[in-house]
C-alpha positions in Angstrom: -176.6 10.3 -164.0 -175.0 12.4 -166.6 -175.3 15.6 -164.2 -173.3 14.5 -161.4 -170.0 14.9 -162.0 -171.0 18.5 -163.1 -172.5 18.7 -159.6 -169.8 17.1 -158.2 -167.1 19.5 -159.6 -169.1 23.0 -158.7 -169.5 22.0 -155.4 -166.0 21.2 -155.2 -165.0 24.8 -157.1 -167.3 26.6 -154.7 -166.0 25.1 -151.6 -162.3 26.0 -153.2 -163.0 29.2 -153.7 -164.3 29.7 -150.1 -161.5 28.8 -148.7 -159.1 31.0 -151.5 -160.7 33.9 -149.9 -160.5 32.7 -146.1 -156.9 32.9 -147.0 -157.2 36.2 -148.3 -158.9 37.1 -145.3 -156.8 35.4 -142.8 -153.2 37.4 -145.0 -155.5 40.4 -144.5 -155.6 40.6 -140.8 -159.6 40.0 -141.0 -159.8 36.3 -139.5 -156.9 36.6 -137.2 -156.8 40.9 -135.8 -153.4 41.6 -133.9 -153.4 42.3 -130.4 -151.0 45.1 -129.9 -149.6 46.7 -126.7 -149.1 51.0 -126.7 -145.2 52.1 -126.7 -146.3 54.9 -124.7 -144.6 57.2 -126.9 -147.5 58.8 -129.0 -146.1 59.8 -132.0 -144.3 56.5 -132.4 -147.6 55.0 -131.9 -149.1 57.0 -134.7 -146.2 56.0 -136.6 -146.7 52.1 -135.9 -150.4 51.9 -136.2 -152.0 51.7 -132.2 -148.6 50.2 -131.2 -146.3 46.9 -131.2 -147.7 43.2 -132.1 -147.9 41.4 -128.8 -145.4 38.6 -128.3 -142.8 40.9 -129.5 -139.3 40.4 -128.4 -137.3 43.6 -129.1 -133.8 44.7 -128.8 -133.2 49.2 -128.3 -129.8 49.3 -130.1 -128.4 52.5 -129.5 -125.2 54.6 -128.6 -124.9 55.3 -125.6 -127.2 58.1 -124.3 -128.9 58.1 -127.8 -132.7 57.2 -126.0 -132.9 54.0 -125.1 -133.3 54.3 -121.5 -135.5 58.0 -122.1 -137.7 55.6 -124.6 -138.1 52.6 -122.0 -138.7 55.2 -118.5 -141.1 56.9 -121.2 -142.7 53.8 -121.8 -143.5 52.8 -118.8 -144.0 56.0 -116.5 -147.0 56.5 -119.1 -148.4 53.3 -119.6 -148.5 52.8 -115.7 -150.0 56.4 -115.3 -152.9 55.1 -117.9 -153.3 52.0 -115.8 -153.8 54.2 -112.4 -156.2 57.1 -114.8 -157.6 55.2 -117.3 -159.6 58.6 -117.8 -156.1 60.1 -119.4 -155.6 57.1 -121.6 -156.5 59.6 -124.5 -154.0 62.1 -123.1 -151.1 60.0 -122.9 -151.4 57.5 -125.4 -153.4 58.9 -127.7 -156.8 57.7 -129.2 -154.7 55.8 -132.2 -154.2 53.2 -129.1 -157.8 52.9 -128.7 -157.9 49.5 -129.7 -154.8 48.4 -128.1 -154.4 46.6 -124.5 -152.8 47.5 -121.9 -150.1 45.1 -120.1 -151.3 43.2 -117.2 -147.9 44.3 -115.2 -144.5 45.9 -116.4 -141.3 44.9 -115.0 -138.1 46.6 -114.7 -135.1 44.2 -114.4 -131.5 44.9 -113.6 -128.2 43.2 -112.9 -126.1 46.2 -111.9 -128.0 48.9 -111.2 -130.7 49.2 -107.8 -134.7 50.2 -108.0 -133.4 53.5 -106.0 -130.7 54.5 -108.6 -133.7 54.5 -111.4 -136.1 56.3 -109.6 -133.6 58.6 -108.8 -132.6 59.6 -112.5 -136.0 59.6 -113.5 -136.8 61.9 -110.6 -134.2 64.2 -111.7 -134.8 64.0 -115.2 -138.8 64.0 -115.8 -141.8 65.6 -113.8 -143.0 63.8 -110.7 -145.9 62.4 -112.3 -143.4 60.0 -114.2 -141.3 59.2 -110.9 -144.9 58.7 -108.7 -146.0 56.3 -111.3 -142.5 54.1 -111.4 -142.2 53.9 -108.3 -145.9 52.4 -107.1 -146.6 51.0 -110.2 -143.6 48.8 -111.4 -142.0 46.0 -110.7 -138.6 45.8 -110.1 -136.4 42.6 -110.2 -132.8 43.5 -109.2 -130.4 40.5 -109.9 -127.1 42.4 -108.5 -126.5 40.0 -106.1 -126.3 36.9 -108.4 -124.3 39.0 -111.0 -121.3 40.0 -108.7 -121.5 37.2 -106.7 -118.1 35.6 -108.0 -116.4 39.2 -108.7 -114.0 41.5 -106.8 -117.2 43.1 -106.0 -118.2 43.1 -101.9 -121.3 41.7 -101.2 -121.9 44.7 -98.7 -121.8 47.1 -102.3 -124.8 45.2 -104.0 -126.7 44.3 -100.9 -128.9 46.8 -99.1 -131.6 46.0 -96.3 -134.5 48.0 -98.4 -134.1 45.7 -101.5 -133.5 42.2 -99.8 -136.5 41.0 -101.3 -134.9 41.1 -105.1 -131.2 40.9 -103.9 -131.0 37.6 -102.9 -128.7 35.1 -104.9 -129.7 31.6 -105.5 -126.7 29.9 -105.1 -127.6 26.8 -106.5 -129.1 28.1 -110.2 -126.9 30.5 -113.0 -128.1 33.7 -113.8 -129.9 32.8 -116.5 -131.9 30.1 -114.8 -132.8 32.8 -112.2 -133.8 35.4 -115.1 -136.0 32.6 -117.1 -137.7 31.6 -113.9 -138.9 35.2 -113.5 -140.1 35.3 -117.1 -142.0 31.8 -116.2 -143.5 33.6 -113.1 -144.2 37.3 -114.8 -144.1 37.5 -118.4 -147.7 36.6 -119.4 -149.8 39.5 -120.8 -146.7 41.8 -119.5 -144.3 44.3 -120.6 -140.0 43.2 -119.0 -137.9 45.5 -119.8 -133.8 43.5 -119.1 -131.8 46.3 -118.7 -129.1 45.6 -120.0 -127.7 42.8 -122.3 -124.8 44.5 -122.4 -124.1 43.8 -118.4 -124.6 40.0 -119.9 -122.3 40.3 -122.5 -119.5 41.8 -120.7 -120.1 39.4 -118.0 -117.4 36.3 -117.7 -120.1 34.1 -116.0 -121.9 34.0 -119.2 -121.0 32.8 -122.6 -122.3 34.3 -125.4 -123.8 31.3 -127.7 -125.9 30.3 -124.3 -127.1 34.0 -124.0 -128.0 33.6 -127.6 -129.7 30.3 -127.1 -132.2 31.8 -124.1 -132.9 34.7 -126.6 -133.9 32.2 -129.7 -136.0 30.3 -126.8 -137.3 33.6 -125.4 -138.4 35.0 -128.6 -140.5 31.4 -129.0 -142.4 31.2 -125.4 -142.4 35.3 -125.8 -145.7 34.3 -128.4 -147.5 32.1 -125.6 -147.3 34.9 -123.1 -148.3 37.9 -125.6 -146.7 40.9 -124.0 -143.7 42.9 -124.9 -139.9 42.4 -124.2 -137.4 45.1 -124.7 -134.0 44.3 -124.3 -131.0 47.3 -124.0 -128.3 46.5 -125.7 -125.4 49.2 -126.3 -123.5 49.4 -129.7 -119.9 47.9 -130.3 -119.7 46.0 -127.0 -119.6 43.2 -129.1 -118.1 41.9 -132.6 -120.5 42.4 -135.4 -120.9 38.4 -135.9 -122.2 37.9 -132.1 -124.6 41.1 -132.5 -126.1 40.1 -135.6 -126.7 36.7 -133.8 -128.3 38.3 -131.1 -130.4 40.4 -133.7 -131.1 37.3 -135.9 -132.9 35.9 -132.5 -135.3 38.6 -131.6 -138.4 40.0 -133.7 -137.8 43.6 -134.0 -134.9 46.3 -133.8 -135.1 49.4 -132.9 -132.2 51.8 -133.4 -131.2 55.5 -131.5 -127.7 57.0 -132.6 -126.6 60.4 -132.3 -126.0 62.4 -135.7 -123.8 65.4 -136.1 -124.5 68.8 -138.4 -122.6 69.4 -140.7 -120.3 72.7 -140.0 -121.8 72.6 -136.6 -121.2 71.6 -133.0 -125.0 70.6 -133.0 -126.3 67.2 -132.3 -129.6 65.1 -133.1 -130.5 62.5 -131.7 -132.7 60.0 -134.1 -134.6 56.6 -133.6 -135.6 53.8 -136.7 -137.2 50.7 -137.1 -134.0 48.2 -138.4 -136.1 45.0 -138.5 -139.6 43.9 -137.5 -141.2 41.6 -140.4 -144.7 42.2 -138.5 -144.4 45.7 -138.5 -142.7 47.4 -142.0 -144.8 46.3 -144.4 -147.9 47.8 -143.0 -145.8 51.4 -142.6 -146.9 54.1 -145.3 -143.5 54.6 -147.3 -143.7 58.1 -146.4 -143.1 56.7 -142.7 -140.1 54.4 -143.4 -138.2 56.7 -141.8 -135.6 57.5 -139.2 -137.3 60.0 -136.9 -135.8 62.7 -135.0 -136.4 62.5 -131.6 -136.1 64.8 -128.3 -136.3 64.1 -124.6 -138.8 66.8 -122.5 -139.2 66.8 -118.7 -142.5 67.3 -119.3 -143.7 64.5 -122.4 -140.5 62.2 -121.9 -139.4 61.1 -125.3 -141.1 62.6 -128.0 -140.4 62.0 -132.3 -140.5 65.6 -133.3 -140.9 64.6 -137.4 -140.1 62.2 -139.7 -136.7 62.1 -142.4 -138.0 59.8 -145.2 -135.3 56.7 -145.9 -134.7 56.7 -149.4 
């Protein structure tokens, strides 16, 4: 009788230490792999190990013309090529993403700007391939027509017969309402691109702590529907409190600026990783960088090399 206690307690120590190293296993990524979805931009893939944790909800802080919109029409053009020619996937992605999954669909949505204005500057600025795979391959959601609807703005300006289908303003719903309704309808297993927050945030129709709200609340459902949100948002359009909220709310940052030389008329732009918890620790310090980063008719947006952050 003496013996089983002593029995008792091993089994009890065994069974602990199983589950000590389940919990090992699980911190290590062995129970539990990430699913992550490609940027589209190779390099940056390389960079980020096969590409972003799904359910990520990201803003592209930037000055303006610093790369956010090269990054996202980069992005997309080449993810939605690789959907079309799965034989390039290798080519355009790069075999790093091998292990990643595509998006289901990728949506482009707007408040001021049309589908035909995009695919005209990406027409003029990239090789067709990139314009061909836009335009048969994405889906565009422009919400014009609710965003000027109580401005100066004539109907007549933000209404045109080709784009009915996503012009049409629900009169009896906000903006917001309308833009979470085509999350509940699209975002699962998908990549939305909201271009911009800044049109939100300079809008009177909508107050900041509410835009701030849908964001917490977005960044919560964005884990159910395991895509990949990218949301533009231009620097100093806002005080530093309300960006910092609107950073606080999302999972990741990701920041383009422009950089001068010094005794030179030069300028660079650059792209870094300001915050993403799921993402920096697993970065070699060697690439906790800013990176240098150039736009190419031909490759789209490209990092050229890495400057180390001290």
């Amino acid at each position: 009788m003496s013996g089983m206690p002593l029995f008792s307690k091993r089994n009890i120590s065994i069974s602990r230490t199983n589950e000590i190293n389940k919990a090992i296993n699980d911190m290590n990524g062995v129970a539990h792999p990430v699913k992550k979805i490609p940027t589209g931009v190779a390099d940056f893939d390389s960079i980020v190990k096969g590409g972003l944790p799904a359910g990520s909800v990201m803003i592209l802080l930037g000055d303006v013309g610093a790369g956010q919109h090269e990054y996202v029409y980069t992005s997309a053009a080449k993810l939605a090529i690789v959907k079309q020619n799965p034989q390039l996937r290798g080519f355009y992605i790069g075999q790093v993403c091998d292990g990643a999954a595509l998006p289901e669909r990728i949506c482009y949505v707007t408040f001021c700007r049309s589908r035909s204005d995009i695919l005209q500057e990406v027409s003029a600025s990239f090789n067709f391939e990139y314009y061909e795979a836009l335009r048969d391959d994405i889906l565009f959601k422009d919400f014009s027509s609710d965003y000027f609807r109580h401005s100066i703005v004539p109907q007549s300006w933000t209404d045109h017969e080709r784009d009915k289908l996503f012009t049409q303003p629900a009169e009896n719903r906000s903006l917001l309402e309308a833009l979470i309704d085509f999350f509940d309808a699209n975002a699962q297993d998908s990549i939305i691109i909201i271009d911009s927050l800044t049109d939100l945030i300079i809008s009177k129709l909508i107050d900041i702590n509410e835009l701030v709200t849908t964001i917490k609340g977005l960044q919560r459902a964005s884990k159910r529907w395991q895509g990949l949100i990218y949301l533009l948002l231009t620097k100093d359009v806002m005080d530093a409190k309300e960006q910092q909220m609107l950073i606080d709310s999302v999972d990741g940052v990701i920041v383009f600026e422009w950089s001068k030389y010094l005794r030179s008329s030069k300028r660079q732009r650059y792209m870094y990783i300001e915050k993403f918890m799921s993402v920096l620790p697993h970065l070699d310090r060697d690439r906790i960088a800013r990176f240098p980063i150039m736009v190419s008719a031909h490759s789209g947006l490209v990092v050229v090399n890495i400057e180390r952050i001290a």
